[in-house]
C-alpha positions in Angstrom: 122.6 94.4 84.8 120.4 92.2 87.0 117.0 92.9 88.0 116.5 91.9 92.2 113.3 91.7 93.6 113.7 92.3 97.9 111.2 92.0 100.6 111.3 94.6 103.4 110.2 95.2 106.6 110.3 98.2 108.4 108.9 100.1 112.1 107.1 103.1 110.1 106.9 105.2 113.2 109.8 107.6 112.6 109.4 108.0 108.4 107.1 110.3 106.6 106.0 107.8 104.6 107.6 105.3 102.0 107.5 107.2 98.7 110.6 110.2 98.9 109.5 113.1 99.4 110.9 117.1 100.0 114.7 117.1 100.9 114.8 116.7 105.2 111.6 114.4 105.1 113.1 110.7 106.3 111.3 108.0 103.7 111.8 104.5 103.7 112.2 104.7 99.8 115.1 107.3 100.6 117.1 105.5 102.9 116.6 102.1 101.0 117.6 103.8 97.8 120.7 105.2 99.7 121.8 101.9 100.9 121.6 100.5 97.0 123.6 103.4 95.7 126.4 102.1 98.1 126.6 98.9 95.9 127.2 100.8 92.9 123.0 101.4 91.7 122.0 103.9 89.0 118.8 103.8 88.5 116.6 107.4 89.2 114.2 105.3 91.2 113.5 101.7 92.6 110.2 100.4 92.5 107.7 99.1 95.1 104.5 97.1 95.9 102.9 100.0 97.6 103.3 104.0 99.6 102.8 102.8 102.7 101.7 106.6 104.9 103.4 108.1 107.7 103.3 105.7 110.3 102.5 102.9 108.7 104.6 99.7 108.8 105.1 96.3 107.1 106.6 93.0 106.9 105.9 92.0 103.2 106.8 95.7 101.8 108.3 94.2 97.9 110.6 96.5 95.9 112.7 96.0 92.6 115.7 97.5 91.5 118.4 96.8 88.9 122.2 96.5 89.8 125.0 94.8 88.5 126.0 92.4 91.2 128.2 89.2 91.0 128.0 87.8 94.8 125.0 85.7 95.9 121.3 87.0 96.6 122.3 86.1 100.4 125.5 88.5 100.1 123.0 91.1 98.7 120.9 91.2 101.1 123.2 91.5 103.8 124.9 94.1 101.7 121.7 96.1 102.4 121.2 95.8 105.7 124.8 96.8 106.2 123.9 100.1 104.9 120.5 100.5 105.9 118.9 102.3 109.6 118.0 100.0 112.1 114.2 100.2 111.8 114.7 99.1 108.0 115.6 95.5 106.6 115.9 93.6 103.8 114.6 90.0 104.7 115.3 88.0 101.1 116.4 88.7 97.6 116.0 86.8 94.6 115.9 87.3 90.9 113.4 89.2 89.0 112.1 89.0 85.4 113.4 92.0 83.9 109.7 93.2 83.4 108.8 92.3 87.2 107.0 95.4 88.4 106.3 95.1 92.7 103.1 97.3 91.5 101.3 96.1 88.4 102.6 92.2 89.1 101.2 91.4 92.1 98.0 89.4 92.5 96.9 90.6 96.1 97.8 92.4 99.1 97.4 91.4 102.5 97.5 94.1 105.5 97.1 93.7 109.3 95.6 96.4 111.7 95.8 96.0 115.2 94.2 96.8 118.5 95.2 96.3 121.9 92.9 96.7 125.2 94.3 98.9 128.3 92.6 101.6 130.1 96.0 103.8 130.4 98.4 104.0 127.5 101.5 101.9 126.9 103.8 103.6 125.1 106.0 100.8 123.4 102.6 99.2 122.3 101.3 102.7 121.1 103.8 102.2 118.4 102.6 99.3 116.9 98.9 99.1 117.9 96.0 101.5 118.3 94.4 101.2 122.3 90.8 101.0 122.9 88.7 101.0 126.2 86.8 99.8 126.7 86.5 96.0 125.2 84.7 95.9 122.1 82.4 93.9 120.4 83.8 91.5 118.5 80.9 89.9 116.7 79.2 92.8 115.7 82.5 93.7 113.7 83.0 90.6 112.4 79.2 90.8 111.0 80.6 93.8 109.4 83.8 92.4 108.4 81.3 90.1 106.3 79.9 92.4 104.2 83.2 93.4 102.5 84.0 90.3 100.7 83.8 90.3 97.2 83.8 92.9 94.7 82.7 95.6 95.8 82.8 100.1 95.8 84.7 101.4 98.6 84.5 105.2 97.6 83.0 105.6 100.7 86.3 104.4 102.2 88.8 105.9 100.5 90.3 107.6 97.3 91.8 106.3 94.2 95.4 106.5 93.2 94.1 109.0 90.6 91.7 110.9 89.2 90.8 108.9 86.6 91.1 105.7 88.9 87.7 103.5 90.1 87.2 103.0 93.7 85.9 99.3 92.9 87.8 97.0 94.7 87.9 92.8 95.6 88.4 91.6 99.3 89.0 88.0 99.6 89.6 88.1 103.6 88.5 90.4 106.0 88.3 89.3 109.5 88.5 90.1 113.1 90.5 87.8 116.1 91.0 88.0 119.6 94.4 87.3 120.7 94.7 87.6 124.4 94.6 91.6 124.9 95.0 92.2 121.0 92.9 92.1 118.5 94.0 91.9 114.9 92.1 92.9 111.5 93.4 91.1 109.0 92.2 91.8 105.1 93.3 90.8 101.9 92.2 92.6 98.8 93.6 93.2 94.6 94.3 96.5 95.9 93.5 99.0 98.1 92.3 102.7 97.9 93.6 105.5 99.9 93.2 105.0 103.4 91.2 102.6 103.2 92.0 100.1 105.8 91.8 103.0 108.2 88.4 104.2 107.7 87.1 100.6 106.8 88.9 100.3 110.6 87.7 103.6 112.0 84.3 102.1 111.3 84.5 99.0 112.4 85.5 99.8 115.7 82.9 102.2 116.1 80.4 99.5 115.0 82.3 97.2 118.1 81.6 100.4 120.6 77.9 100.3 119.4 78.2 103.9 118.1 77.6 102.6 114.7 74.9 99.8 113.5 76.0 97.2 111.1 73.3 98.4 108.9 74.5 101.9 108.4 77.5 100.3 107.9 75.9 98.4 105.4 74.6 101.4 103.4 78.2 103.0 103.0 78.8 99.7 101.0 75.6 100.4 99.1 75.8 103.8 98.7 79.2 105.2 98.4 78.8 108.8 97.6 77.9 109.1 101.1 81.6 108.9 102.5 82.5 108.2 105.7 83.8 111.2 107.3 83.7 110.2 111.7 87.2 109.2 111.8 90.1 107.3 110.6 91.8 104.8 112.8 95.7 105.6 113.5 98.7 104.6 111.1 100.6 103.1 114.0 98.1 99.8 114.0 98.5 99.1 110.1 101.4 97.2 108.7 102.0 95.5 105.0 102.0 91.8 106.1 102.1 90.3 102.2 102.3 91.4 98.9 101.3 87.8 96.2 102.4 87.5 92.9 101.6 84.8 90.1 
C-alpha cells in the first residue's frame, strides 16, 4: 500500500461543496473518491488540503489517499481523470510520506478572488468571477489590503474550524491588480477561517465603492468582536490557487 499525494482542480459551480455530504448532494470529495474506488481504493475517506464551499473553485486543491498501484504516477493520474466528471481533474501525482497529511502538512495557502467590470451581466464570466459597476477604487483597497499582513485576529472575518479553535491568523500576501476588465485579489495566509476571504472581500470592495473608509476597516482588524455583518462577496469569484508544503 502506497500513499499518493494528487493536485486537483475543479469548476465548483455545480457541487455543494468539497467535503461529502447527505446522499443526492454532488461533492467534489464524492466523486473524487468514486473515481479512486474504481482502481481498487479502500480507505473510508481520502484526505485534503481544505472544504472548499459551494461554489467555490480551485487549481491547487491537494488530497492524499492510499492505494496499491504498480503503474506510474502518470498512468495514475490518467486513471483518475478517466473516471472522474468533466469539471474535475487530477493535474499530477506523486509519492507521499506515509504520514503526509494535505491538512496539517502544509505551510501556506494561497487563494484568488476575482472581479470583473460590466454594467449588464455575462453569464459564462458570472461563473468564475463576481461583476461590479461601477469601477472601483483600486487604491483605497489596496490601502486596505495593507493592513492585513502579518499576524493578525480575523474573528471579525470569519469563524474557526472549531469551537475551541483561535481566529488568529498570518497573511503573507494580500493584494489587489488590475487586469484589463478584471481585477484579482490575491492572498496568501497559514490558514484561513471560515469565509474569510469573502467577507475580508465583501469589505474590501465596499471600501473601493467608498461605502466603507479604510479606517473603519481598520478597527475590525483592531477590534474583532465587532464582526462584520454588511455582506459576503459570492463563492463564484474564489478559487484555491496553491496549497505549500515544506
Amino acid at each position: 500500500m502506497q500513499t499518493f499525494k494528487s493536485i486537483v482542480a475543479y469548476d465548483g459551480t455545480e457541487f455543494a461543496g468539497f467535503q461529502r455530504q447527505a446522499q443526492g448532494q454532488r461533492t467534489i470529495q464524492a466523486e473524487i473518491e468514486s473515481a479512486l474506488s474504481k482502481l481498487g481504493w479502500q480507505e473510508s475517506s481520502l484526505k485534503a488540503a481544505g472544504r472548499t464551499d459551494a461554489g467555490v473553485h480551485a487549481r491547487g486543491q491537494v488530497i492524499s489517499y492510499a492505494l496499491r498501484w504498480r503503474a506510474t504516477k502518470r498512468e495514475l493520474t490518467n486513471a483518475l481523470n478517466a473516471n472522474l466528471p468533466r469539471d474535475i481533474a487530477v493535474q499530477e501525482t506523486e509519492r507521499a510520506q506515509a504520514e503526509f497529511h494535505p491538512r496539517f502538512s502544509a505551510l501556506r495557502r494561497r487563494y484568488r478572488y476575482s472581479i470583473y467590470y460590466a454594467a449588464i451581466r455575462d453569464p459564462q464570466r458570472d461563473r468564475r468571477a463576481w461583476r461590479v459597476w461601477p469601477e472601483l477604487d483600486v487604491k483605497r483597497m489596496n490601502k486596505a489590503a495593507e493592513l492585513l499582513l502579518g499576524k493578525l485576529d480575523f474573528g471579525a472575518f470569519g469563524t474557526a474550524p472549531s469551537e475551541s479553535g483561535n481566529t488568529e491568523r498570518e497573511i503573507f500576501r494580500a493584494h489587489w491588480e488590475r487586469k484589463k476588465q478584471t481585477l484579482v485579489f490575491d492572498v496568501e495566509a497559514t490558514a484561513f477561517l471560515y469565509h474569510m476571504v469573502r467577507r475580508l472581500v465583501a469589505a474590501m470592495v465596499s471600501i473601493g465603492n467608498k461605502q466603507t473608509s479604510v479606517e473603519d476597516f481598520r478597527k475590525f482588524l483592531e477590534v474583532p468582536l465587532k464582526g462584520w455583518e454588511r455582506s459576503i462577496a459570492p463563492s463564484s469569484g474564489l478559487s484555491l490557487e496553491e496549497v505549500t508544503y515544506p
